[in-house]
Every structure is written in structure tokens, then in C-alpha cells.
N, C-alpha and C positions, 0 to 999 in steps of 0.2 A: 479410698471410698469409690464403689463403681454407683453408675444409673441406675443396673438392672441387676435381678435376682440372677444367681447360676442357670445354668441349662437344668443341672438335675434339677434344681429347687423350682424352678416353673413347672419341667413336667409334673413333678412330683406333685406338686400343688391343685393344677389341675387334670390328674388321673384321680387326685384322690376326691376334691370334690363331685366329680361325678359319680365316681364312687358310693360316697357316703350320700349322696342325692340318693341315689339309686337304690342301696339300702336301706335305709330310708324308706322308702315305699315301696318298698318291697315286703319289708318290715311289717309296715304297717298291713298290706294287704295279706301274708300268709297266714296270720294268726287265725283271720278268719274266714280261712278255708275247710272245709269241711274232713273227715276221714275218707268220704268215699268220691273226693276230688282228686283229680289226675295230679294236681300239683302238688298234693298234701305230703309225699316224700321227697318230689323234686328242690321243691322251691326252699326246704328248710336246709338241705346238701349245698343247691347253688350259693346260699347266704353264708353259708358257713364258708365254701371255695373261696368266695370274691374280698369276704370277712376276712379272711388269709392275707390275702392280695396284699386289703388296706394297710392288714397291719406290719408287713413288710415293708410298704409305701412310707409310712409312718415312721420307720425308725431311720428308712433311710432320707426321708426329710429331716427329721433331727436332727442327724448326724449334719446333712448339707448346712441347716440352722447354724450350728455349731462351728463348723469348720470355714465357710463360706463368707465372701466378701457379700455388705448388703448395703444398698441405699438407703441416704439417710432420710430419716424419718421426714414426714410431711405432716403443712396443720400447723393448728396452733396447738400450744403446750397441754392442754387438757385433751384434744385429742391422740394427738401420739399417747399421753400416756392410756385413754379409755381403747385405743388401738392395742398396745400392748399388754392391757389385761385382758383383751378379747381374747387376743393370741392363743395368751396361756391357758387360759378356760379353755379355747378349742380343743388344745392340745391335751390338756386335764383330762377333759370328758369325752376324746378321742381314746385317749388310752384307758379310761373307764370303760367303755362302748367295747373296746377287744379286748379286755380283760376277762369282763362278764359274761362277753360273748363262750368265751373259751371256756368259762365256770360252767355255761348254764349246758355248752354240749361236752363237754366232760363231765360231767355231774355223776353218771353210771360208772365211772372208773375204764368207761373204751376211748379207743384215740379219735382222733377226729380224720379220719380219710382222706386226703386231700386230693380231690380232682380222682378218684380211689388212686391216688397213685403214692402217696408216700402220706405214712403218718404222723402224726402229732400226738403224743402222747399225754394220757392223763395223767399230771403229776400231782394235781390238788381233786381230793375226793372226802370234805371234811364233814359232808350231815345230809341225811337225809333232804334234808331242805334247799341243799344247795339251789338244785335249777331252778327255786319259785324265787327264791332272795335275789339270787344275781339275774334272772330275767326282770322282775321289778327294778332295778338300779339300771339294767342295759334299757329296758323301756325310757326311765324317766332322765335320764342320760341324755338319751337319742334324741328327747324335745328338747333337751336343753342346748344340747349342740343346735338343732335348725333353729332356735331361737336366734343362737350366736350368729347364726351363717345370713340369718337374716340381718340383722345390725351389721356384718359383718360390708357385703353386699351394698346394705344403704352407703354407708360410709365411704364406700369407692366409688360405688355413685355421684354422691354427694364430692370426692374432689376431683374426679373428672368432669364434673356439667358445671357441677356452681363453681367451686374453685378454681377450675382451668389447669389442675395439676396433670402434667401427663402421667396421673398412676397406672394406667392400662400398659403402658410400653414397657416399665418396670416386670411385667409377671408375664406380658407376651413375646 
């Protein structure tokens, strides 16, 4: 049993919160931008790039999840476990969030460009309807994730001030 998360698993940890902060309101602001706004082609490409990123990020925190020695849990027994179903809901609705993501810009049956540099190709192209279904699910996804991120947050809060747990040295 060690102290502290891996090295990948920290960075990993927080490149991707910033991350998914960052899309996140990014999110939220490109929808409503207008056609004949400067950002109205940019900002749906950069999300899509950085959406890439995450999801790369993402399996190889799994993997580190996985394979990786980790501290043991902290708290009393209802919290580790309300910690551990956070987790996995993050993780749930993280891989829901770049799932969708990749439905709603494949949707047309084109790759997804990445950085224009290398493609992603459309492998699921199943109705009409795809990009309005999976934009709905990636929308209501995405609050439910910063719901978690928020509990998320409190909680480490909470055993670093009240507690006196050193959780912060574990992820930094």
C-alpha cells in the first residue's frame, strides 16, 4: 500500500479536470453562439480536439486505476463507500460525455478531424436522429458530471479542513 497516487494517475487526474472544467463552459457557451459569430466553426472543432484529449486521458487513467498501487481509503465507512460510488458515476458519465460526444459529431457518417491532422472515423451512423439523441444525453451527462465534481470537491475539502486528512498530498 503506498501514500500517494502514481505520477500518471495524478497527472492524469488533474489534466483531465481541467479539462472537463473547461469543456464544460465551453459547452455551455458555444451552443449559443450565433452563425454569423467568429467562433461558430472554431469553438465546435476546438471541443471536439480537446474532447479527444480527454478521452485518451481517460482510458489511460483507467488503465493506471487498474494497474496501479493506491492509498487506502480515508473517512469513515459511509464515506469511502459514498466516495466510491462517486468515482464510478464520474467515470460512468465521463465515458457517457465522450461517447456522445463522438455520436453527435459523427452523426453525418464524416471522421472527426483531429487538430486536421489525423482522423477518427465514423463507425456508428444509426438514424437520422442520432446528433439531437446523443447531444441530449451528452448535455444532461455533462450536469451531472459537475454535480459529481462538485460533491466531489466538497468531500476533499471537507477531509483536508475538518478532518486533518493530508488528502491533498496523495493527488499532488
Amino acid at each position: 500500500m503506498t501514500n500517494k497516487y502514481s505520477l500518471i494517475s495524478r497527472l492524469c487526474h488533474w489534466l483531465s479536470a481541467l479539462l472537463v472544467l473547461a469543456l464544460f463552459f465551453v459547452g455551455i457557451w458555444m451552443v449559443e453562439l450565433s452563425y454569423y459569430d467568429d467562433w461558430y466553426q472554431v469553438a465546435p472543432t476546438q471541443h471536439k480536439n480537446f474532447g479527444i484529449i480527454l478521452a485518451v486521458l481517460t482510458i489511460v487513467r483507467l488503465v493506471a486505476r487498474l494497474t496501479s498501487d493506491k492509498p487506502a481509503p480515508i473517512g469513515e465507512k459511509w464515506e469511502q463507500v459514498t466516495a466510491s460510488i462517486t468515482h464510478k458515476l464520474m467515470y460512468l458519465l465521463l465515458l457517457t460525455i465522450l461517447i456522445s460526444g463522438y455520436l453527435i459529431s459523427t452523426a453525418s457518417g464524416k471522421p472527426i478531424l483531429w487538430f486536421d491532422w489525423l482522423p477518427i472515423p465514423a463507425t456508428i451512423a444509426y438514424a437520422d436522429t442520432q446528433a439531437d439523441l446523443a447531444g441530449d444525453i451528452h448535455q444532461y451527462a455533462a450536469y451531472m458530471l459537475i454535480a459529481l465534481v462538485v460533491l466531489h470537491v466538497a468531500g476533499a475539502i471537507k477531509h483536508q479542513l475538518i478532518d486533518k486528512k493530508p488528502l491533498f498530498k496523495r493527488m499532488i
